[in-house]
C-alpha positions as CSV (number, residue, x, y, z in Angstrom):
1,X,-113.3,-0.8,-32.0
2,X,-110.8,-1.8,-29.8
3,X,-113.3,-3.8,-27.4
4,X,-114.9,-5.2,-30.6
5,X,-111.3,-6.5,-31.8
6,X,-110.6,-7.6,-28.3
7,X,-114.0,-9.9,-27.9
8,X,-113.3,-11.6,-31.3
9,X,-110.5,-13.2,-30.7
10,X,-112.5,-15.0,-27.9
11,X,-115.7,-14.8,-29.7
12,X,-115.5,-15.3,-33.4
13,X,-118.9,-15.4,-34.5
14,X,-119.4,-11.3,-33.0
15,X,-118.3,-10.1,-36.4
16,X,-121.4,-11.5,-38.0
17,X,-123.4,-10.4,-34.9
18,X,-121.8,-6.6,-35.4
19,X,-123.3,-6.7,-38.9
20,X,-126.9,-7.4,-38.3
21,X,-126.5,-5.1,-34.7
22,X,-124.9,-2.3,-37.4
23,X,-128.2,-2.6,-39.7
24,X,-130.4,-2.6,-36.2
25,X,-128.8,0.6,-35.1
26,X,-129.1,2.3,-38.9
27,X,-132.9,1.2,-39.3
28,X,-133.4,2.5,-35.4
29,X,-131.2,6.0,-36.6
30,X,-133.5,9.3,-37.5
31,X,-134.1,10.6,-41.2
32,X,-132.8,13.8,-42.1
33,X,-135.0,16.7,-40.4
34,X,-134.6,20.1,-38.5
35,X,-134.6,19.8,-34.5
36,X,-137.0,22.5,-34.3
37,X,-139.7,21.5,-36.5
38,X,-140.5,19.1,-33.9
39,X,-141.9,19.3,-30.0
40,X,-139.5,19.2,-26.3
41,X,-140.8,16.5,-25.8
42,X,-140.1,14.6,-28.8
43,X,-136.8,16.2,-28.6
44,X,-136.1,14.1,-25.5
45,X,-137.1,10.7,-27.2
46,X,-134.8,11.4,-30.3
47,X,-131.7,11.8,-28.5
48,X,-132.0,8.4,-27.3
49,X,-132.2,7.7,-31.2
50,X,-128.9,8.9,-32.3
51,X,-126.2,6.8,-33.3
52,X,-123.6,7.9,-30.8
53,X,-125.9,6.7,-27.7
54,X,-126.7,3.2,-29.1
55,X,-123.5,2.8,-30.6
56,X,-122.0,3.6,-26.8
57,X,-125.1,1.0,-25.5
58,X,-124.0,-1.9,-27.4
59,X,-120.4,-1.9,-27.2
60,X,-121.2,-1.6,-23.1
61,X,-123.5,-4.5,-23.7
62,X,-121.3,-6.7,-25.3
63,X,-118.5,-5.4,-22.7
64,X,-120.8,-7.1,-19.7
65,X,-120.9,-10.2,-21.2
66,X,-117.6,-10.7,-22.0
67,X,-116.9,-9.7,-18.3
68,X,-119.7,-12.5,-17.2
69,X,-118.6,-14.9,-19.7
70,X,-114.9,-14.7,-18.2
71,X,-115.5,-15.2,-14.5
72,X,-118.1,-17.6,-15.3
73,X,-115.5,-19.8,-17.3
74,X,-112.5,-19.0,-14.2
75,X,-115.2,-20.2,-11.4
76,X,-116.4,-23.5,-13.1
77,X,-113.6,-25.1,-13.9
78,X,-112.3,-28.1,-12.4
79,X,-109.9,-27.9,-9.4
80,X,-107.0,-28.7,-9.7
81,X,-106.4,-31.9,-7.7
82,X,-103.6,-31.6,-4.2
83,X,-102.1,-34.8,-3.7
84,X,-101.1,-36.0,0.2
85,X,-99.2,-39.0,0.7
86,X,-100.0,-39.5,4.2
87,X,-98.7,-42.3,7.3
88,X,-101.3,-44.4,9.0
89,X,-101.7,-47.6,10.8
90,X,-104.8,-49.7,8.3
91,X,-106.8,-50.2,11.8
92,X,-109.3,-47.4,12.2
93,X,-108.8,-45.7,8.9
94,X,-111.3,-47.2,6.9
95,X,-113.3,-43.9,6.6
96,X,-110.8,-41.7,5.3
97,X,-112.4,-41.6,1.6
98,X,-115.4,-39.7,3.8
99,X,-113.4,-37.3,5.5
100,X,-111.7,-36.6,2.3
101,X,-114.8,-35.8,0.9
102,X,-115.6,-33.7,4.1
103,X,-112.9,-32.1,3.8
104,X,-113.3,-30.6,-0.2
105,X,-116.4,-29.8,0.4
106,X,-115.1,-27.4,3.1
107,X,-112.4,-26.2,0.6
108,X,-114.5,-25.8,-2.2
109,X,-116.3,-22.5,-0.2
110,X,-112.9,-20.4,-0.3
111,X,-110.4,-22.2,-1.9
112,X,-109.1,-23.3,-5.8
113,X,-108.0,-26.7,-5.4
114,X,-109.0,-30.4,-3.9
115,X,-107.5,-32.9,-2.2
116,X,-106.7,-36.4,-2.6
117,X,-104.9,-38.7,-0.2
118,X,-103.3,-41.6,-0.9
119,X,-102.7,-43.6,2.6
120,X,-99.3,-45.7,3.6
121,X,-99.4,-48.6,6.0
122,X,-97.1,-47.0,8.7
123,X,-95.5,-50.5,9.2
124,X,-93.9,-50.1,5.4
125,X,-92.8,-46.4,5.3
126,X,-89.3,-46.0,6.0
127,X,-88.3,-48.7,3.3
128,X,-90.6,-47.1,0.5
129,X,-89.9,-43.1,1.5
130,X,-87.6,-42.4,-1.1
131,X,-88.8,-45.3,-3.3
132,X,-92.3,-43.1,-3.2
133,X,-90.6,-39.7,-3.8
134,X,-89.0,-40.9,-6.8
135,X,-92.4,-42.6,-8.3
136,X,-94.2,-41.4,-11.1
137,X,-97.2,-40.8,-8.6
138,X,-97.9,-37.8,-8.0
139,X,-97.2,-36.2,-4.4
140,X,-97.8,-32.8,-3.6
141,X,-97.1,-32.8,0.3
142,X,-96.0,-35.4,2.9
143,X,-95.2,-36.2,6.4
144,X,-92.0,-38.0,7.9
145,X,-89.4,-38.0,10.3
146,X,-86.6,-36.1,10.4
147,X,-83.9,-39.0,9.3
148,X,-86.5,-39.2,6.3
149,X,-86.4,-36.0,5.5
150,X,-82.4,-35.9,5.7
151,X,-82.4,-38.6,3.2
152,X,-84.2,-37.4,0.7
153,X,-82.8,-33.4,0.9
154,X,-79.8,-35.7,0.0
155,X,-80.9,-36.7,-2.5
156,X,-82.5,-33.3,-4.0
157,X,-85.9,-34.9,-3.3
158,X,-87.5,-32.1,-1.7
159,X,-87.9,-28.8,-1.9
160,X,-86.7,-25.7,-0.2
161,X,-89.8,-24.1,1.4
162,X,-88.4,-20.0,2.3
163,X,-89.6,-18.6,-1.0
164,X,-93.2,-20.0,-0.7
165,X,-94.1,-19.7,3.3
166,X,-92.4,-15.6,2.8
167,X,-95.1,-14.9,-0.1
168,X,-98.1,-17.7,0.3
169,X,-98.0,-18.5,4.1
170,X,-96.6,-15.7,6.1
171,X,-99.6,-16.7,9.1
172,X,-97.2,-19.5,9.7
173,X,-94.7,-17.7,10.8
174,X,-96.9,-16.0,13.8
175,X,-98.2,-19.2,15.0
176,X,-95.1,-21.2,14.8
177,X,-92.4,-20.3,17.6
178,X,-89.4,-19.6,15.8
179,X,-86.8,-21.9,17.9
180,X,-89.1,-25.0,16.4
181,X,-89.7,-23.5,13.1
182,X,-85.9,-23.3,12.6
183,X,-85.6,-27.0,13.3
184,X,-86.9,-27.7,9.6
185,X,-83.2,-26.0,8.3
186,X,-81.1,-28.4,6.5
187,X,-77.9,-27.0,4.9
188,X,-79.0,-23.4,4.9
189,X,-82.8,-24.2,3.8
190,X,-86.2,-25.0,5.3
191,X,-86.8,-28.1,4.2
192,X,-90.0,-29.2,6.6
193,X,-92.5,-27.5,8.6
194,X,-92.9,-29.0,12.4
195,X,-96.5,-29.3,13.6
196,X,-97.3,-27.4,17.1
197,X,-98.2,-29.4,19.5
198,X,-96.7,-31.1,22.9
199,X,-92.8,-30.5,22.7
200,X,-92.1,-31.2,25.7
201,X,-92.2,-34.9,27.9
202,X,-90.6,-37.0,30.7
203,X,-89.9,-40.1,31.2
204,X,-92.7,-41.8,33.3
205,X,-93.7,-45.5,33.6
206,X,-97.6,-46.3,32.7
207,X,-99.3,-48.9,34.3
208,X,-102.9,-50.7,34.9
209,X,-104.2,-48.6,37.8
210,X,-106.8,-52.5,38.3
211,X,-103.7,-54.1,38.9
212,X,-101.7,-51.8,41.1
213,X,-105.2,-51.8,42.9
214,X,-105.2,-55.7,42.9
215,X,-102.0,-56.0,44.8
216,X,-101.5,-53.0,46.7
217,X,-98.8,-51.8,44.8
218,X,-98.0,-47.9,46.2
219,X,-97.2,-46.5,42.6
220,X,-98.2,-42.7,44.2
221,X,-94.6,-43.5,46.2
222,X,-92.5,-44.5,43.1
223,X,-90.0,-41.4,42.2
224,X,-87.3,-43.5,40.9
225,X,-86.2,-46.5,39.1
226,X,-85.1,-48.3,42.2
227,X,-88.1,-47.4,43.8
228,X,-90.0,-48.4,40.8
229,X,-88.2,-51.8,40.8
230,X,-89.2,-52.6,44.8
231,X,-92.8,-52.5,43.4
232,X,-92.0,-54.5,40.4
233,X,-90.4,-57.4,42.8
234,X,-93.7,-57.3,45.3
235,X,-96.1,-57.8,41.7
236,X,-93.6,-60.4,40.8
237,X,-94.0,-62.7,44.1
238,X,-97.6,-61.8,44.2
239,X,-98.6,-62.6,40.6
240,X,-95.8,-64.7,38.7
241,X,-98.1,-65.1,35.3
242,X,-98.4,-60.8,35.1
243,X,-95.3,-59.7,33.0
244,X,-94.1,-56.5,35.1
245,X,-92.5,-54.7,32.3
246,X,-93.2,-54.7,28.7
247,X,-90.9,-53.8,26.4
248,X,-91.7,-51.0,23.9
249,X,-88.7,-51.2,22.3
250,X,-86.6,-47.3,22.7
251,X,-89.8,-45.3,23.9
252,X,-88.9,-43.4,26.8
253,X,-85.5,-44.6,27.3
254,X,-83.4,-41.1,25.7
255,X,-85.7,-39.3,28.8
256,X,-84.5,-41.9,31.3
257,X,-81.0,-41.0,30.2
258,X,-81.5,-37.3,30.2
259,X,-79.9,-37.1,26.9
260,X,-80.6,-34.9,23.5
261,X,-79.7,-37.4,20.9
262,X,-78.3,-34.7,18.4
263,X,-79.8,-35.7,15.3
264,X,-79.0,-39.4,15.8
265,X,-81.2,-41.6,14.9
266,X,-83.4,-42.9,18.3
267,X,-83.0,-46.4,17.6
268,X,-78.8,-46.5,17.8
269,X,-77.9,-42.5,19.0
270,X,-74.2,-42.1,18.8
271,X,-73.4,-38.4,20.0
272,X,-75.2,-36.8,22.5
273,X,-75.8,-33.8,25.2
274,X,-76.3,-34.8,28.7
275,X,-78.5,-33.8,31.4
276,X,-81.2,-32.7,29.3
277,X,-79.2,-30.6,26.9
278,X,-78.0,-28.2,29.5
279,X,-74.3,-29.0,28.5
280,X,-72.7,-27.8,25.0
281,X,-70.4,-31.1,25.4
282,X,-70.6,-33.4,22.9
283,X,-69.7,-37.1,24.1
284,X,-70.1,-41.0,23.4
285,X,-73.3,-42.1,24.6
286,X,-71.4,-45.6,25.3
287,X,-69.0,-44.2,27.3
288,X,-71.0,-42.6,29.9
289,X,-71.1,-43.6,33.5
290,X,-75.3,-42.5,32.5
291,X,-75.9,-45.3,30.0
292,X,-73.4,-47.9,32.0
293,X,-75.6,-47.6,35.2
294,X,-79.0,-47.4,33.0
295,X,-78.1,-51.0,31.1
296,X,-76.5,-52.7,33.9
297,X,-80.2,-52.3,36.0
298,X,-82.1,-53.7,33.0
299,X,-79.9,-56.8,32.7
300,X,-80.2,-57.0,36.5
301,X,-84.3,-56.4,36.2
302,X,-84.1,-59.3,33.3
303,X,-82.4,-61.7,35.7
304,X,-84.9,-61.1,38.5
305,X,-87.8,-62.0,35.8
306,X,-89.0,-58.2,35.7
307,X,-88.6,-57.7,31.6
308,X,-90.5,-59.1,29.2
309,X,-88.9,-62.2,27.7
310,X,-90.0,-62.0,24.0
311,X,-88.6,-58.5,22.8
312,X,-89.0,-59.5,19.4
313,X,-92.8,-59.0,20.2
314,X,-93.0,-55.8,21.0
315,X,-96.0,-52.9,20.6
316,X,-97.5,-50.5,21.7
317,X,-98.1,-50.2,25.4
318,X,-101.9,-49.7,24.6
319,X,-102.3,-52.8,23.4
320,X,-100.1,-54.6,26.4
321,X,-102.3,-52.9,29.3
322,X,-105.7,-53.9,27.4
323,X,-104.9,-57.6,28.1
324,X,-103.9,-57.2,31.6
325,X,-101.3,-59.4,31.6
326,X,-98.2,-56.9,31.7
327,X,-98.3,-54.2,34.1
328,X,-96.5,-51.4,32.6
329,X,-94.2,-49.4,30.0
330,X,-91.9,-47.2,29.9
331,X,-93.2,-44.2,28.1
332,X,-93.3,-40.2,27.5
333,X,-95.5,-38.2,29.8
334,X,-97.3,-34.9,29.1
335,X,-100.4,-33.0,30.2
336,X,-103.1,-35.6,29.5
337,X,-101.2,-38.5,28.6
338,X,-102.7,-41.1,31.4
339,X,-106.5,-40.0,30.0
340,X,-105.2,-40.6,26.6
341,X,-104.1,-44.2,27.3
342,X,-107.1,-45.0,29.5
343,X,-109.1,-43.7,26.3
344,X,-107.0,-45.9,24.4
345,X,-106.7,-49.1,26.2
346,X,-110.3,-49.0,27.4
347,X,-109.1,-49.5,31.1
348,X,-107.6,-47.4,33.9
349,X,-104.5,-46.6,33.2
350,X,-101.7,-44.2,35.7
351,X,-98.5,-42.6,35.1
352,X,-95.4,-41.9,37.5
353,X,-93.2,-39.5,36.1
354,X,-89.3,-40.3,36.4
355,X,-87.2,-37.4,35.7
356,X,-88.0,-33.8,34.5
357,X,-89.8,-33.0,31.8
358,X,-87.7,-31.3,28.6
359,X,-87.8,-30.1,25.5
360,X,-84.6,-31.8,23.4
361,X,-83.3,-31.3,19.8
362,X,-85.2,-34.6,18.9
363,X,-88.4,-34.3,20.2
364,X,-88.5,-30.3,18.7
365,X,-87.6,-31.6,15.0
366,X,-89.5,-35.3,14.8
367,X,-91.6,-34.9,12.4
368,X,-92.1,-32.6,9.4
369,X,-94.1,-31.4,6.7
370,X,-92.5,-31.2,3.2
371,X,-93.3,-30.6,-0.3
372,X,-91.4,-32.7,-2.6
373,X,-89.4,-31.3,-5.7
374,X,-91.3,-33.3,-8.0
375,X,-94.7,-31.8,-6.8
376,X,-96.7,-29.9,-9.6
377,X,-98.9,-27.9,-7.5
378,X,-96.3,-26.6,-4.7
379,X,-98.1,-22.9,-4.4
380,X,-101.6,-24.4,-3.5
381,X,-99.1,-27.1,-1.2
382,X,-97.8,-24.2,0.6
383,X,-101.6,-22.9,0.8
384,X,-103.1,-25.8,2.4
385,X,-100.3,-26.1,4.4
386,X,-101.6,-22.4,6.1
387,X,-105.0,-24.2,6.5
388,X,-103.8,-26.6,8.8
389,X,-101.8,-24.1,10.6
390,X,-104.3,-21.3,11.2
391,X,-108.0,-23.1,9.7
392,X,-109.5,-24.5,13.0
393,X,-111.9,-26.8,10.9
394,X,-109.3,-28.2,8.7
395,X,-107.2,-29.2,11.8
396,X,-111.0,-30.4,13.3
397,X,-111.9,-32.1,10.4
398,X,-108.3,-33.7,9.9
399,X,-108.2,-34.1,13.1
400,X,-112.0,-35.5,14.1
401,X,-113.5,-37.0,11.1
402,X,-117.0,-36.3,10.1
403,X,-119.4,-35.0,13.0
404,X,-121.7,-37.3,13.5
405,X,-120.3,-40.1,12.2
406,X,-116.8,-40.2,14.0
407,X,-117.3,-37.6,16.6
408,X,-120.1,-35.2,18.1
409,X,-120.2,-32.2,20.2
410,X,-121.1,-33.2,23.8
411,X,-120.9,-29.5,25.0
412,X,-120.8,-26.9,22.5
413,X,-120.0,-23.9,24.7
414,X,-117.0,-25.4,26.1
415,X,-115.8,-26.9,22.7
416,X,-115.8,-30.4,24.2
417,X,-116.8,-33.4,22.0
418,X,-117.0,-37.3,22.0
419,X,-117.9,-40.5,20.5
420,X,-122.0,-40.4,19.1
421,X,-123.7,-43.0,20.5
422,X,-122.6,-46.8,19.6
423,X,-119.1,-45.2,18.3
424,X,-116.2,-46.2,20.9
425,X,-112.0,-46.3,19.9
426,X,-112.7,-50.1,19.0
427,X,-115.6,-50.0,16.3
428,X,-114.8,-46.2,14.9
429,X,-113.7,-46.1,10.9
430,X,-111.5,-43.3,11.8
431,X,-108.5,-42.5,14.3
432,X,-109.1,-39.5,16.3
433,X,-106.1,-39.0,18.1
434,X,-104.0,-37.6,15.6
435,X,-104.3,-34.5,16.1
436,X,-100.5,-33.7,16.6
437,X,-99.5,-34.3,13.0
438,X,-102.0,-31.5,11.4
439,X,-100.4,-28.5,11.6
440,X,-101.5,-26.9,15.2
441,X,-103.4,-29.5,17.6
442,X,-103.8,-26.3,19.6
443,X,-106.9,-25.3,17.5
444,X,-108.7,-28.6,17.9
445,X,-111.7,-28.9,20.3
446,X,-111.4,-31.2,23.6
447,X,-112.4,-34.5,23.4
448,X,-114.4,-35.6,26.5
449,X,-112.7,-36.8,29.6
450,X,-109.5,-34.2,29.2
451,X,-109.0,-31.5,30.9
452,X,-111.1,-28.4,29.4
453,X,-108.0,-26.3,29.5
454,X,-105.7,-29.1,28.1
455,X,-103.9,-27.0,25.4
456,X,-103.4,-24.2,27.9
457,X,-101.9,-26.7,29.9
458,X,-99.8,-28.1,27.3
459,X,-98.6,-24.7,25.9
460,X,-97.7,-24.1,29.9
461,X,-95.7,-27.7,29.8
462,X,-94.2,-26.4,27.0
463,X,-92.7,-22.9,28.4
464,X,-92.1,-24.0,31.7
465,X,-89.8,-27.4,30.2
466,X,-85.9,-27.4,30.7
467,X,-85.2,-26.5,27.1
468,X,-81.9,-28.1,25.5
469,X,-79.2,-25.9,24.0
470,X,-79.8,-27.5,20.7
471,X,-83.2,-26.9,19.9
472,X,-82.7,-25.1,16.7
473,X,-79.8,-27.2,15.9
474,X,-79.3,-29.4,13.1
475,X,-76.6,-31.7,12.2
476,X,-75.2,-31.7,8.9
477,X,-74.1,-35.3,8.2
478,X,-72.3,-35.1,5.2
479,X,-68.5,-34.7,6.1
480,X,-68.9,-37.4,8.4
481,X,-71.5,-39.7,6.3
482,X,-69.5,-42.9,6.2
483,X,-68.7,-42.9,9.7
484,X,-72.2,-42.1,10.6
485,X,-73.3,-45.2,8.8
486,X,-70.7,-47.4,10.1
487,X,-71.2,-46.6,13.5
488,X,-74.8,-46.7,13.5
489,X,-75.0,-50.1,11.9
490,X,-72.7,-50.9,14.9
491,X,-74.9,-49.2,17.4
492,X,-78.5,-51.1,15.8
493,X,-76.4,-54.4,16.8
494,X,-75.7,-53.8,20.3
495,X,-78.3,-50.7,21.1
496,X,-81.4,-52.8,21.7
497,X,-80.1,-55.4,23.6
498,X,-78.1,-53.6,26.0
499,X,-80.8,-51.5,26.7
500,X,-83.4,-53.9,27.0
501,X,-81.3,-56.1,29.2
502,X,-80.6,-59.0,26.6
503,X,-76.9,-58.2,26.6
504,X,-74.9,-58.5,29.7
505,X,-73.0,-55.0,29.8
506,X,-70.1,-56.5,31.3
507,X,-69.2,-58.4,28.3
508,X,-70.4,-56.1,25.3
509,X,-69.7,-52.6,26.4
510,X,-66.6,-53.1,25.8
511,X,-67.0,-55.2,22.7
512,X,-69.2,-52.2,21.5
513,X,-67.0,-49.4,22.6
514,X,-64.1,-51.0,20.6
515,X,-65.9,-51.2,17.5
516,X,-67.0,-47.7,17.9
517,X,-64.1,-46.5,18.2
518,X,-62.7,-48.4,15.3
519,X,-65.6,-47.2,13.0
520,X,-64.7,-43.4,14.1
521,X,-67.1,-42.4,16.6
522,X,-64.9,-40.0,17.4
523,X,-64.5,-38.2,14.3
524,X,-68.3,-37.9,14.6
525,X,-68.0,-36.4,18.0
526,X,-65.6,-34.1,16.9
527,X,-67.3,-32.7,14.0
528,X,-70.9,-32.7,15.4
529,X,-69.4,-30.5,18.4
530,X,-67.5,-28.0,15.7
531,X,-71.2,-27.7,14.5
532,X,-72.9,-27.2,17.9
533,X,-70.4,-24.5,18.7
534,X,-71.0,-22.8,15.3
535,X,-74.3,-22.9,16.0
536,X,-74.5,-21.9,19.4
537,X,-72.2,-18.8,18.5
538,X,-74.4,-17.3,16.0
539,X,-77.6,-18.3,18.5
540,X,-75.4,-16.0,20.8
541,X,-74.6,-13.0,18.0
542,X,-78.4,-12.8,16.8
């Protein structure tokens, strides 16, 4: 009875159905009669007569199907739909529809839910961040920067990620060292999770090995800047039309200054560490003998014709050292970097490394992934988000594209794949070299031409890298917002030029430290280093 009053709710038309199986059972029932005026083996048949055992029979019957019809209605019904708001350049992303739909068909074998990205044109993110968040579209999960991230926990725009990685995600939390998983704190919550990949660079100086080739250029002898610059000088006489240095606007430069920028943001740092982070003083980038000797060399390199002339043009060094007409860039070295830019540019391309290689505050804490407050589906966020962490064929597919369209394997055994025939970095619907914003890179297979043991090699980089004092450190803003913002608008007038050479230091480091000072640089120094040393004394008590 209670089963039967149970299924009706669900299944109205059963109380009809119970009336003709009721007349069934009574027609199906014995007559009145003694046992033993009738045979054993009779006997045997009539039990299954009685009204007990088909009364039992049916009510398990209609049990089953109730069972069935409830797991059949829980497995076929639509998934519920996670929505990515993802970062990419429009140039080789023309097949992401297809690896969208590689993707869900992977999900579909094990998981509840779809996904749906909607791509940004990298070129118009930072202006339409928090324009996005506060949309009507839906978002589910994104990836930004950290100075993103800080604006929108501002503005209550994301949300705090403990509760959901302690009960949906806990895998992260093994794969995910817990210096760089810290880095994601903003005012006492996780705001972002950081992917795991290459922490840890140096400051080198890439170049076209044809070239260096072409005019005997010793690069292999190049340790420093001034060596670099005697090299420079020879290309110069030898070539006048071959722009020795192109300018790719701050890459590489916080390495050359063996700084950790603090939190700052790269383009006009204000407060930094020195000598790779190794000291726990706080001090004005501008007023360093560092960043005096640094700017006063480019504005000499610029008057010796060694800089590019048209800043304002400025990309990526790839696409300088394709048309071999600049020489080099300033850049970020780690394992693998010089095959990655040969891949890229499609010619030879070498690195000389200029300075250790580190791990600072910024390069730990770059780039996130967050789930915004908005977001209606933040469990199967924080799911998804364990995929890409611990799921080497999400990171692969995420990572790769389709196989066979946008990648193949070229040696299974060794987990090393490449272009299919036809398919080179010029004419391929889909970037491969990603990798480092899905979750953990380190899952990925090889692509062709890297070293086999490249993410051993990387992971090694990693662990063997100066590491700053502030890696886990994050700087609060708030009781010093106005200043920040003054001083930084300050720092975005004077920073690239200086810098770049444009600016003669002579005449505008003090012009600069003045207003600095004025827009209270040093109330920012002050409270950023209260902050450190908080910080570094409870790094010290757990």
């Amino acid at each position: 009875g209670l089963i039967l009053s149970t299924v009706c709710v669900f299944f109205r038309d059963l109380e009809y159905l119970w009336e003709v199986i009721l007349m069934l059972i009574m027609y199906c029932s014995a007559i009145f009669y003694h046992i033993d005026s009738i045979g054993e083996q009779t006997k045997q048949i009539l039990k299954f007569k009685s009204p007990a055992f088909w009364a039992l029979f049916f009510a398990c019957l209609i049990g089953l199907v109730f069972i069935l019809l409830h797991f059949s209605s829980k497995h076929s019904k639509t998934p519920e739909t996670l929505h990515i708001l993802l970062q990419r350049s429009a140039e080789n992303s023309q097949d992401f529809y297809v690896v969208e739909e590689e993707l869900n068909q992977y999900l579909a074998k094990t998981e509840d839910f779809q996904v749906q990205f909607r791509i940004v044109d990298e070129t118009s993110r930072k202006n339409d961040f928090i324009q996005n968040l506060k949309s009507e579209e839906p978002i589910d999960l994104l990836f930004s920067d950290k100075d993103e991230m800080d604006a929108a926990v501002f503005q209550n725009l994301l949300e705090p990620l403990d509760s959901l990685l302690e009960n949906l995600a806990p895998e992260i939390l093994d794969v995910l060292n817990k210096d760089y998983l810290d880095t994601g704190y903003i005012e006492e919550s996780r705001y972002g999770l950081p992917s795991i990949r290459d922490y840890s660079s140096s400051a080198c100086f890439e170049y076209d090995i044809q070239l260096a080739n072409q005019y005997d250029l010793k690069m292999d002898s190049v340790k420093t800047l001034d060596d670099l610059e005697e090299e420079l000088l020879k290309l110069k006489q030898a070539a006048p039309s071959v722009i020795p240095v192109g300018i790719n606007l701050y890459i590489g430069v916080a390495a050359l200054l063996k700084i950790d920028i603090l939190g700052d943001n790269y383009s006009a740092p204000l407060a930094v560490l020195k000598n790779y982070g190794q000291t726990s003083q706080v001090v004005n980038l501008y007023e360093t003998p560092e960043f005096t000797a640094f700017v006063n060399q480019m504005y000499a390199w610029r008057k010796k014709g060694l800089l590019m002339d048209d800043t304002g043009a400025s990309m990526s060094a790839i696409n300088y050292l394709k048309t071999h007409k600049v020489f080099g860039c300033f850049s970020n070295y780690h394992p693998g970097f010089d095959i990655e830019e040969t891949r890229g540019s499609g010619t030879p391309i070498g690195c000389v490394i200029l300075g250790n290689h580190y791990i600072s505050s910024f390069n730990a804490q770059r780039h996130f992934w967050e789930i915004p407050s908005k977001s209606k589906e933040k469990e199967n966020a924080m799911r998804f988000l364990k995929l890409m962490y611990t799921d080497k064929n999400v990171v692969q597919i995420l990572s790769y594209g389709k196989e066979g369209i946008h990648y193949e394997y070229k040696d299974s055994a060794k987990q090393i794949i490449g272009y299919p025939e036809g398919i080179n970095v010029d004419n391929s619907r889909y970037s491969q070299f990603l990798g480092w914003r899905y979750g953990n890179e380190m899952l990925m297979p090889v692509w062709e031409g890297l070293p086999q043991d490249l993410w051993k090699q990387i992971t090694d980089y990693n662990d063997s890298s100066m590491r700053s004092i502030a890696i886990g450190f994050s700087f609060h803003k708030t009781p010093v917002a106005d200043e920040i913002s003054d001083c930084t608008a300050i720092a975005q007038k004077y920073y690239p030029g200086l810098i770049n050479g444009e600016l003669d230091p002579a005449r505008y480091l003090p012009i600069v430290r003045k207003e600095l000072q004025d827009a209270g640089i040093s109330t920012i120094v002050a409270q950023k280093q209260k902050q450190l040393n908080d910080y570094l004394k409870g790094e010290k008590e757990s």
